[in-house]
C-alpha positions as CSV (number, residue, x, y, z in Angstrom):
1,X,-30.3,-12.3,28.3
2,X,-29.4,-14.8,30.8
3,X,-25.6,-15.9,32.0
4,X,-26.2,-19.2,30.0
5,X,-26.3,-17.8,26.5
6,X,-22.7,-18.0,24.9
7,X,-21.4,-16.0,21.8
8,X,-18.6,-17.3,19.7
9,X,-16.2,-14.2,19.1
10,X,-14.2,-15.6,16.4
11,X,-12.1,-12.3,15.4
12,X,-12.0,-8.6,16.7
13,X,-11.6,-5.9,14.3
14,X,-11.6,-2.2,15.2
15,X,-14.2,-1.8,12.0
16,X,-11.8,0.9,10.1
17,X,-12.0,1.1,6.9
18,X,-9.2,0.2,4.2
19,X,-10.3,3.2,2.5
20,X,-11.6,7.0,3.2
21,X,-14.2,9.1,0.8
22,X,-12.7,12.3,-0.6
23,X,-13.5,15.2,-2.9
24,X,-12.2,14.1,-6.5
25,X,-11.2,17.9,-6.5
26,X,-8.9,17.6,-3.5
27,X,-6.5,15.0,-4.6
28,X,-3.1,16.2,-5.2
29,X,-0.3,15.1,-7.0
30,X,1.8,12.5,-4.9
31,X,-1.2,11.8,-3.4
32,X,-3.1,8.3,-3.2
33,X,-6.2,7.4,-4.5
34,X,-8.3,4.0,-5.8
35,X,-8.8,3.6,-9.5
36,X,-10.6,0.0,-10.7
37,X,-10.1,-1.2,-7.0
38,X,-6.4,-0.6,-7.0
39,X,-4.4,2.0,-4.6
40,X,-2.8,4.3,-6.8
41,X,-0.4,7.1,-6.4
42,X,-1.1,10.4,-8.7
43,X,1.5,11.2,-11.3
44,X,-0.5,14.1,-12.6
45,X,-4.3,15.5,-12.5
46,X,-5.6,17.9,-15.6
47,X,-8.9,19.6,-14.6
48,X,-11.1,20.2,-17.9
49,X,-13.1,23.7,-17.3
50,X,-16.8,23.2,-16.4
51,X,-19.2,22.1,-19.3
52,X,-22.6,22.6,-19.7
53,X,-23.8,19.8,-17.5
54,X,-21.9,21.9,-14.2
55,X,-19.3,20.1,-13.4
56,X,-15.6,20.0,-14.2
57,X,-13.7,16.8,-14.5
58,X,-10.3,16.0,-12.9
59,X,-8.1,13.7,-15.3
60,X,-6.4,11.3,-12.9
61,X,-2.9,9.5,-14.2
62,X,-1.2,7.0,-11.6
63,X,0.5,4.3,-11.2
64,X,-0.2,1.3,-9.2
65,X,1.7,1.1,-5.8
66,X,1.8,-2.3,-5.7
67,X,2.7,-3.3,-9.4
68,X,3.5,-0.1,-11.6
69,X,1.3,0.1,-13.9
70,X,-0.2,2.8,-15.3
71,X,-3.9,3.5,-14.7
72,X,-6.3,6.8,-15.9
73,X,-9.4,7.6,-14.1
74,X,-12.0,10.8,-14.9
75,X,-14.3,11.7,-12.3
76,X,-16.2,14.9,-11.7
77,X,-13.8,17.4,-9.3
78,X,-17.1,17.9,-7.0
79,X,-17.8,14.2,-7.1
80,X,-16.5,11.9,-4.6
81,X,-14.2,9.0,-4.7
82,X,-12.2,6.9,-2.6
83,X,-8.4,7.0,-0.8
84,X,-6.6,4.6,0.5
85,X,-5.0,4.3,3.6
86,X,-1.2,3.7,2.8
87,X,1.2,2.9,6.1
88,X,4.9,2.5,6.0
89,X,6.8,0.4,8.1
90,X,10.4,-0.3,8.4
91,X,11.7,-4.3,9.2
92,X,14.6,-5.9,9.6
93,X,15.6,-9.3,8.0
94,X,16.0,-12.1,10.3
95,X,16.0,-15.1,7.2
96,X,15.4,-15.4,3.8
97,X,14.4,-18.7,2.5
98,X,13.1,-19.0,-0.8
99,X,11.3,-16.6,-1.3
100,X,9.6,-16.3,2.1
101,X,11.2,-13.8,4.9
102,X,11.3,-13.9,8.2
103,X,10.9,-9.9,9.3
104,X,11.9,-8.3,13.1
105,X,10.6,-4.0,13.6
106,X,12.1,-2.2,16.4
107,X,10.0,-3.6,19.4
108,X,11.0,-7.6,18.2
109,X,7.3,-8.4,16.9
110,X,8.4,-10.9,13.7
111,X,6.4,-11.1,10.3
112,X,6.5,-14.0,8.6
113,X,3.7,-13.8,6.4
114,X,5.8,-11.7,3.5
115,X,7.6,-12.4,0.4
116,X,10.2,-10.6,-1.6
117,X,8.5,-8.4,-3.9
118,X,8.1,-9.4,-7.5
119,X,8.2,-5.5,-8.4
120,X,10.6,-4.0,-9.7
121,X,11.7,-7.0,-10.9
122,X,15.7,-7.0,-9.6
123,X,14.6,-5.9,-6.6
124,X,14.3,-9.5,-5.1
125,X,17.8,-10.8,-6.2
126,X,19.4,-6.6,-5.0
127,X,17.9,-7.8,-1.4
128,X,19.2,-11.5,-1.3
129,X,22.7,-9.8,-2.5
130,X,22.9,-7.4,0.1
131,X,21.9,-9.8,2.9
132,X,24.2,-12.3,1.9
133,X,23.2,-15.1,4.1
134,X,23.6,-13.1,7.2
135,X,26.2,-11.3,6.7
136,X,24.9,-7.7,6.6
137,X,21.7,-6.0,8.3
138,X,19.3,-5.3,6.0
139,X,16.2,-2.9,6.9
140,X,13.5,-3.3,4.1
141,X,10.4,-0.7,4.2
142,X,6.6,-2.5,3.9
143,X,4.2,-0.6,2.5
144,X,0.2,-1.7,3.6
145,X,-3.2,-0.6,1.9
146,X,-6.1,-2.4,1.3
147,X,-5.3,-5.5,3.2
148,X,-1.9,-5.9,0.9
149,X,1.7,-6.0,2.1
150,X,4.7,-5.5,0.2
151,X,8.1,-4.7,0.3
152,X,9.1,-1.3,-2.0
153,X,12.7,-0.9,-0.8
154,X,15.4,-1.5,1.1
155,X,18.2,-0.4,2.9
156,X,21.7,-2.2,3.9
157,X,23.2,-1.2,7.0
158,X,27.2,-0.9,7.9
């Protein structure tokens, strides 16, 4: 390879993935796991005693962290499946306008790529009431997995 030749770098990425393989038989309740492509957090498991095929199954029942809804998944307890990696971050509001915010963490890096979450449903108009325009500081915690961002909560400060 000579001096001359160029490469185009458009991006950088650290190559991790959004997701981890783990034992079906390992996941606990409160724990995370991906059912029909969607992060899910585990309400309850029920593990059906080994057939005659070997195996025995883990009943999966969750809820979707980013919308609520209620998902069921049956896989094998030896069998593996996939987790998501789920990070928590706390921001504070800078603006709101529309629905768009304007977000600042601790060390001043601003987001402004998020918009108030559409569940729970009140939970939009509870955040636009407790900022007021300005008024009050509100700190709102992000939750991140598989390339999605939303807001689950929020917390006004005095």
């Amino acid at each position: 390879m000579s001096d001359s030749e160029q490469y185009a770098i458009e991006s950088t990425d650290a190559g991790a993935s959004a997701t981890i393989p783990m034992e079906a038989g390992q996941i606990k309740k409160g724990g995370y796991m991906m059912i029909k492509g969607k992060p899910c957090k585990v309400l309850s498991i029920s593990v059906s005693k080994t057939g005659k095929h070997g195996h025995a199954k883990c009943n999966f029942t969750a809820v979707d962290i980013f919308t609520g809804k209620k998902l069921e998944d049956m896989i094998p307890s030896s069998h593996a499946t996939t987790v998501p990696i789920v990070n928590k971050t706390e921001w504070e509001i800078i603006d709101i306008e529309g629905d768009e915010l304007t977000l600042m963490d601790e060390g001043g890096n601003q987001k402004h790529d998020l918009n108030l979450p559409t569940y729970p449903e009140n939970l939009a108009d509870e955040i636009r009431d407790a900022w007021k325009g300005g008024e009050n500081s509100v700190m709102v915690s992000v939750q991140a997995a598989v390339g999605i961002e939303q807001i689950i909560s929020y917390k006004k400060e005095a």
